[in-house]
VOSEBA-849908 format. One record per residue (C-alpha): residue in one letter; x, y, z. Coordinates in steps of 0.2 Angstrom, whole numbers. Layout:
<atoms>
<atom resn="a" xx="X" yy="Y" zz="Z"/>
...
</atoms>
This chain:
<atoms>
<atom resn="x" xx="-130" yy="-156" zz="-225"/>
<atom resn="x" xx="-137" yy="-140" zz="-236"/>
<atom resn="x" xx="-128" yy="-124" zz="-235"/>
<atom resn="x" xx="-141" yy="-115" zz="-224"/>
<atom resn="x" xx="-137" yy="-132" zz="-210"/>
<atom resn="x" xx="-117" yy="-127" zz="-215"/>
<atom resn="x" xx="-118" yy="-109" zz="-208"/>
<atom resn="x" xx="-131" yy="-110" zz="-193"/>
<atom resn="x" xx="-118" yy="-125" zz="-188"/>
<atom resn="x" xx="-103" yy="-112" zz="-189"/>
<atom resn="x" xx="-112" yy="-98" zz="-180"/>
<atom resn="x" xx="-116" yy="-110" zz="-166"/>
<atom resn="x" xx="-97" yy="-116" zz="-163"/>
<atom resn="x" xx="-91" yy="-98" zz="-165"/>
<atom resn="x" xx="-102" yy="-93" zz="-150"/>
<atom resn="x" xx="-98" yy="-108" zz="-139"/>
<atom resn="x" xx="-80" yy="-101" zz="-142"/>
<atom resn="x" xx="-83" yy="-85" zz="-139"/>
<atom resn="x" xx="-98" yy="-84" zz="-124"/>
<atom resn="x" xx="-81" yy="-89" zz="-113"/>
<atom resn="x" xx="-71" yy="-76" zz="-117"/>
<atom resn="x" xx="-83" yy="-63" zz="-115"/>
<atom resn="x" xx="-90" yy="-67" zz="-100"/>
<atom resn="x" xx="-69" yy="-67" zz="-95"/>
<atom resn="x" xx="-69" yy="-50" zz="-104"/>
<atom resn="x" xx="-84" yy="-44" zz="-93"/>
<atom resn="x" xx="-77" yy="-52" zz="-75"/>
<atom resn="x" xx="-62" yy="-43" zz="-77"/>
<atom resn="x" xx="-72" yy="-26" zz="-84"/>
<atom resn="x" xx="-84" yy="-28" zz="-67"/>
<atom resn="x" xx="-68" yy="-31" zz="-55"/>
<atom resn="x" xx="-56" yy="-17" zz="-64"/>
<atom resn="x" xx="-71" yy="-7" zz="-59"/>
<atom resn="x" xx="-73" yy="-13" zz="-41"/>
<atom resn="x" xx="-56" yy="-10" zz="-39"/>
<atom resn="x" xx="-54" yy="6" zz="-46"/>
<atom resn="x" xx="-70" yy="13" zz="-35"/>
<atom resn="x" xx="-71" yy="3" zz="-19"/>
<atom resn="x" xx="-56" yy="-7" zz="-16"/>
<atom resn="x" xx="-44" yy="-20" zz="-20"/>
<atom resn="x" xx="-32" yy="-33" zz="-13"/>
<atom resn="x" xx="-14" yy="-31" zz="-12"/>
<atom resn="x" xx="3" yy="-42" zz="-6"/>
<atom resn="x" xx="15" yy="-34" zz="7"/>
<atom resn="x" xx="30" yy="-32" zz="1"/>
<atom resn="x" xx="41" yy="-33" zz="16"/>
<atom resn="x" xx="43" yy="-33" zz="30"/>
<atom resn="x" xx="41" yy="-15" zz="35"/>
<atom resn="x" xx="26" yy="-17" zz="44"/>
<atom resn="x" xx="28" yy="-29" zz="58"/>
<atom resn="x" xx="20" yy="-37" zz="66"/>
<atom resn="x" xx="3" yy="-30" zz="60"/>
<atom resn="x" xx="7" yy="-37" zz="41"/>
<atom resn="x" xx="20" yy="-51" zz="37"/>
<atom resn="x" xx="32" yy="-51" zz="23"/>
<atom resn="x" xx="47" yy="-57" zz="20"/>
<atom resn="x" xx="58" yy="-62" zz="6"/>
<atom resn="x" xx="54" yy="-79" zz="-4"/>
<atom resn="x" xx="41" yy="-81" zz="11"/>
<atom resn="x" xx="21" yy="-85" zz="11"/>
<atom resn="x" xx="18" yy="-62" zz="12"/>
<atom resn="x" xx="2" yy="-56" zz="18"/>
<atom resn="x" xx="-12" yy="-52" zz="6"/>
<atom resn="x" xx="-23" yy="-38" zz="12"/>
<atom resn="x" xx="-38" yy="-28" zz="6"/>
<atom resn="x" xx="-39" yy="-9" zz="4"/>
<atom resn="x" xx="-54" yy="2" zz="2"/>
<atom resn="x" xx="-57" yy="19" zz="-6"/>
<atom resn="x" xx="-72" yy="23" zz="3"/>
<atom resn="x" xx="-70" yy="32" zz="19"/>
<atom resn="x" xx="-56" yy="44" zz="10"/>
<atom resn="x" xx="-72" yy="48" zz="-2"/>
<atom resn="x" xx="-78" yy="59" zz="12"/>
<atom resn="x" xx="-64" yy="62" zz="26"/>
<atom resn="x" xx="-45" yy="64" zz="22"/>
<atom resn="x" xx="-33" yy="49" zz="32"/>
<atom resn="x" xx="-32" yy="51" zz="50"/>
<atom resn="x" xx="-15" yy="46" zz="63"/>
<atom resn="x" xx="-16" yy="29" zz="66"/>
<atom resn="x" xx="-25" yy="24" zz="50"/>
<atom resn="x" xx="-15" yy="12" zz="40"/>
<atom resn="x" xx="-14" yy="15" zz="21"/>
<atom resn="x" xx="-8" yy="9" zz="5"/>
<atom resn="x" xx="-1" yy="24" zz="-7"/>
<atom resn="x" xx="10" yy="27" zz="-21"/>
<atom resn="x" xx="28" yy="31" zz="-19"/>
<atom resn="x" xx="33" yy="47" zz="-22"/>
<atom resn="x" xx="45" yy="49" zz="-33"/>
<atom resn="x" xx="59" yy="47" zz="-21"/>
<atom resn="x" xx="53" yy="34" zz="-16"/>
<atom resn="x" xx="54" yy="24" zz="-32"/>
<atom resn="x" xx="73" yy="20" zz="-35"/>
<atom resn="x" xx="76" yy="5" zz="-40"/>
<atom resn="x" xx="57" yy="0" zz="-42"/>
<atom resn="x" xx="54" yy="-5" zz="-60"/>
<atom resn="x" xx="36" yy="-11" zz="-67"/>
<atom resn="x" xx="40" yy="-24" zz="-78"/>
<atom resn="x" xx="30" yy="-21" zz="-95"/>
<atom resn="x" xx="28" yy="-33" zz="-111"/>
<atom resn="x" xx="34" yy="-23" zz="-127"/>
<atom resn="x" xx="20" yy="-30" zz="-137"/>
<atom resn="x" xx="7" yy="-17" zz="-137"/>
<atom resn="x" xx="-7" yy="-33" zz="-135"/>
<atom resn="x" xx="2" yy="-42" zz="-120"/>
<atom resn="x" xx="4" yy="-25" zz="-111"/>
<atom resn="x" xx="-12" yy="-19" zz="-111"/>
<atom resn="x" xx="-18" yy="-36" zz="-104"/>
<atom resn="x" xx="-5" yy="-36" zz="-92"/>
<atom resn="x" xx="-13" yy="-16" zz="-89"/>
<atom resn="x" xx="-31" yy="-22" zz="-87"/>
<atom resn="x" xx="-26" yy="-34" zz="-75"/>
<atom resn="x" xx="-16" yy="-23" zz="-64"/>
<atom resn="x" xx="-32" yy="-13" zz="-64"/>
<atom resn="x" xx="-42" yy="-25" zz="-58"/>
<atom resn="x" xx="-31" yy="-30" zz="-44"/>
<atom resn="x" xx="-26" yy="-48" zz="-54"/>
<atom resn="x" xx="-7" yy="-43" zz="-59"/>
<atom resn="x" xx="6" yy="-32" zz="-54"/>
<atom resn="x" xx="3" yy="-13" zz="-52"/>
<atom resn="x" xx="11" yy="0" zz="-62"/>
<atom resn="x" xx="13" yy="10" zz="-47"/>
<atom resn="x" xx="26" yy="6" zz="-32"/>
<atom resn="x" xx="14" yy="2" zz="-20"/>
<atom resn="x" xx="18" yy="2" zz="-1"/>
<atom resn="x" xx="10" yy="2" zz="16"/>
<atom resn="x" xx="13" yy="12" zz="30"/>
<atom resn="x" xx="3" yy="19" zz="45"/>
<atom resn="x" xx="-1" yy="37" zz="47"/>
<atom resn="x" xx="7" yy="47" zz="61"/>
<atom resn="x" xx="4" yy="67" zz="57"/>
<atom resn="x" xx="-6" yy="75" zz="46"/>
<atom resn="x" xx="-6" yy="91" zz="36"/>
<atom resn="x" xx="-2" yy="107" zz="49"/>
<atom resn="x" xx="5" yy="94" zz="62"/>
<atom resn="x" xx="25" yy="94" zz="67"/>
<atom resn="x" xx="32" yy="78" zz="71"/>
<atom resn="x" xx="50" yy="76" zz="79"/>
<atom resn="x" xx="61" yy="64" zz="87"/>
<atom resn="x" xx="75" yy="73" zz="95"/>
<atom resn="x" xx="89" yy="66" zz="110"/>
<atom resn="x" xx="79" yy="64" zz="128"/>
<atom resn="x" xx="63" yy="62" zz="119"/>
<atom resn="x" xx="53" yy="48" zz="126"/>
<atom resn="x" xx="45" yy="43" zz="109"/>
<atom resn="x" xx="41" yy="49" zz="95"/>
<atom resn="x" xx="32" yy="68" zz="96"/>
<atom resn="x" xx="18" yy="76" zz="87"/>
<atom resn="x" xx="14" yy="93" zz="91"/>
<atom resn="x" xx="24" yy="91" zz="108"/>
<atom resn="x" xx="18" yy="78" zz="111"/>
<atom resn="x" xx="25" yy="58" zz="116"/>
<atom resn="x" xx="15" yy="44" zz="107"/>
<atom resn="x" xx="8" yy="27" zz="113"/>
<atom resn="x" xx="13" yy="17" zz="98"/>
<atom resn="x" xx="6" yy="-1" zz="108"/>
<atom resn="x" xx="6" yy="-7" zz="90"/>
<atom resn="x" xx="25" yy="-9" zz="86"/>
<atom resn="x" xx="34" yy="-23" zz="83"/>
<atom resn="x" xx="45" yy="-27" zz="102"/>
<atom resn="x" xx="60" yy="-30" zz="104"/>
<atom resn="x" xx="63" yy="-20" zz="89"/>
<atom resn="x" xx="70" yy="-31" zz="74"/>
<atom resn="x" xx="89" yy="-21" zz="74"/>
<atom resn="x" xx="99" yy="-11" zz="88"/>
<atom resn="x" xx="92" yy="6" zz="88"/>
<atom resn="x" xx="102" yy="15" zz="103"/>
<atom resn="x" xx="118" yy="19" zz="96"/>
<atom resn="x" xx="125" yy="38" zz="93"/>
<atom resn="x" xx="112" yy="51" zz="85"/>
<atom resn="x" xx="97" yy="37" zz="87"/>
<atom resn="x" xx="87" yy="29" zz="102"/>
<atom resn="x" xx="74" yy="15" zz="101"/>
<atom resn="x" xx="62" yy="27" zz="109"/>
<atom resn="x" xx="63" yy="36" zz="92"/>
<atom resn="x" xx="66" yy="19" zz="83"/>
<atom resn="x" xx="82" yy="26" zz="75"/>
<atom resn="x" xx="91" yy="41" zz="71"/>
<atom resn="x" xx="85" yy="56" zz="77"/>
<atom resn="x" xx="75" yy="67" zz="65"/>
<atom resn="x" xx="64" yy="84" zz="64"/>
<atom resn="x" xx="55" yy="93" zz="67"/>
<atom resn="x" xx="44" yy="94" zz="51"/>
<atom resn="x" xx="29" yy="103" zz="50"/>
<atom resn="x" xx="18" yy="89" zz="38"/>
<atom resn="x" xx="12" yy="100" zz="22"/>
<atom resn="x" xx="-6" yy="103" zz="22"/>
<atom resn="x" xx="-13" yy="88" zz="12"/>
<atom resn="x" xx="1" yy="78" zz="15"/>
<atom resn="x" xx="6" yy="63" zz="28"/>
<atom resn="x" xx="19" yy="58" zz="40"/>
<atom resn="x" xx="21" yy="41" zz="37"/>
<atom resn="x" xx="31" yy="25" zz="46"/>
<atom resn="x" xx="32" yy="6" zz="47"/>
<atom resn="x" xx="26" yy="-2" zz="63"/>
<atom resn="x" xx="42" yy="-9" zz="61"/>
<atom resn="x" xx="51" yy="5" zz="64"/>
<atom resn="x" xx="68" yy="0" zz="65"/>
<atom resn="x" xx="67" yy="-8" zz="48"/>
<atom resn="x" xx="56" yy="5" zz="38"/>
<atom resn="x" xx="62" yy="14" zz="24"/>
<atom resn="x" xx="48" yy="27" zz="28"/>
<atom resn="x" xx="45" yy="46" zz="31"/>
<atom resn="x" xx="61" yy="46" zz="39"/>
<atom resn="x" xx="70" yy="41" zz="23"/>
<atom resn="x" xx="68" yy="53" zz="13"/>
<atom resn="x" xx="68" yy="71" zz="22"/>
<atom resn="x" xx="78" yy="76" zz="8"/>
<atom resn="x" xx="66" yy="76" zz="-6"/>
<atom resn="x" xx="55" yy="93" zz="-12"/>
<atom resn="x" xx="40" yy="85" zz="0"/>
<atom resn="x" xx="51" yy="83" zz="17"/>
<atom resn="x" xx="49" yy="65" zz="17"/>
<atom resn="x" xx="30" yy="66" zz="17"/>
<atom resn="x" xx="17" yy="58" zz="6"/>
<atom resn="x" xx="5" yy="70" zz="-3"/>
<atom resn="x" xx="-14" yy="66" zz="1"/>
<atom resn="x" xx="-18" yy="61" zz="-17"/>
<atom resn="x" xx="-5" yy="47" zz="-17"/>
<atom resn="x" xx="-15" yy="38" zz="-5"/>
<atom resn="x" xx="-24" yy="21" zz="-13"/>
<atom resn="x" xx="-36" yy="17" zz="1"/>
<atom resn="x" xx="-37" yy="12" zz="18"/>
<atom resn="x" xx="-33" yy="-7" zz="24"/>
<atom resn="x" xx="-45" yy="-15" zz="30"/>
<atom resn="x" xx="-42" yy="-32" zz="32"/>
<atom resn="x" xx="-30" yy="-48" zz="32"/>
<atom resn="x" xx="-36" yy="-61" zz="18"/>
<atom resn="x" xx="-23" yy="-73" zz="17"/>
<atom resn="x" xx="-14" yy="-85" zz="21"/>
<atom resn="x" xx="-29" yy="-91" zz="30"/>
<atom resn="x" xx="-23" yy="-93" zz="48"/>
<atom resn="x" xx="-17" yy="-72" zz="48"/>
<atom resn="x" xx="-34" yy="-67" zz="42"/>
<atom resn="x" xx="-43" yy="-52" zz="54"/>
<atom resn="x" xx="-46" yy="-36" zz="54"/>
<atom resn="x" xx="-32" yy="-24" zz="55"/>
<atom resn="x" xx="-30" yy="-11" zz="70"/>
<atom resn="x" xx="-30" yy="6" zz="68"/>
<atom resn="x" xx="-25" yy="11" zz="82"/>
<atom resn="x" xx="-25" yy="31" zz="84"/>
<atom resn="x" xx="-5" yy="34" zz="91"/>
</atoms>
């Protein structure tokens, strides 16, 4: 075999290694781009939301599917069900676990981006109960939960309620303690778990510098669907409260 046969030899086995590994490269380009413009699939965490998402610990947890979409050209809406960043309030204890090799990590980055690997954000879902300008309260002789005044028909929570929520300074009309009133910042949401007496939610964290609500901006998209396990697959309700 001449030299000439040698090198056109080489060149062909370098690009039957390499064709693989950039048609990978551009997969993962085309779905860090899906995810970053349209939408992308996310696990429950917990439990928080039942019985509209399943999760639990060491269990088979919901998988659901988010889009950006709609919030392109209308801000979230009561009754919508989100996925958004923590605030920083939010975020004690949550820890996104990084490789210190600069290579490894910035694999492990591109595939959070692309919705194959675990964020770098403390991702959680909640539905939306007030909006900016709206004041929410659940005080002693309420009958539910009040925005502007008003009692809500949550149809959509989990019944009987997962823990004892009628105990001194709390009813289950108001799914715990009593809290409010808050008038929601404008660009902001008031947000809780359909399981509402086992949701660290708006609730939480009234003491922080945004009352407990969740700015606008944090918001990651709106959950559309279910896709897995296969037999909890559907569409999800929102169900204006």
């Amino acid at each position: 075999m001449n030299r000439t046969s040698r090198r056109s030899k080489s060149r062909r086995n370098r690009s039957l290694v390499t064709r693989p590994a950039g048609v990978v490269a551009a997969a993962i380009v085309l779905i860090a781009l899906f995810s970053a413009l349209i939408g992308r699939a996310y696990v429950v965490p917990s439990g928080s939301m039942e019985p509209t998402f399943h999760g639990c610990a060491g269990c088979d947890n919901d998988r659901i599917m988010a889009q950006k979409l709609t919030y392109y050209f209308s801000a979230p809406q009561p009754g919508d069900v989100v996925v958004f960043a923590g605030p920083p309030a939010w975020n004690v204890g949550f820890e996104s676990r990084r490789s210190t090799n600069v290579v490894v990590r910035g694999v492990q980055n591109l595939l959070a981006a692309a919705g194959l690997g675990a964020s770098t954000e403390n991702i959680l879902t909640k539905r939306v109960i007030a909006t900016g300008g709206q004041t929410v309260s659940c005080r002693a002789g309420d009958p539910a939960i009040m925005v502007d005044g008003q009692p809500l028909v949550e149809d959509y929570l989990l019944d009987p309620p997962e823990t004892d929520a009628d105990f001194p300074g709390s009813s289950r009309a108001c799914g715990g303690e009593f809290f409010g009133p808050v008038q929601v910042p404008e660009d902001s949401l008031w947000v809780m778990g359909d399981n509402r007496t086992a949701s660290a939610d708006s609730r939480a964290h009234l003491g922080d510098i945004h009352q407990g609500t969740v700015p606008v901006d944090n918001v990651r998209g709106k959950v559309e669907f279910i896709i897995s396990p296969p037999q909890r697959m559907g569409r999800v309700d929102h169900a204006q409260p």
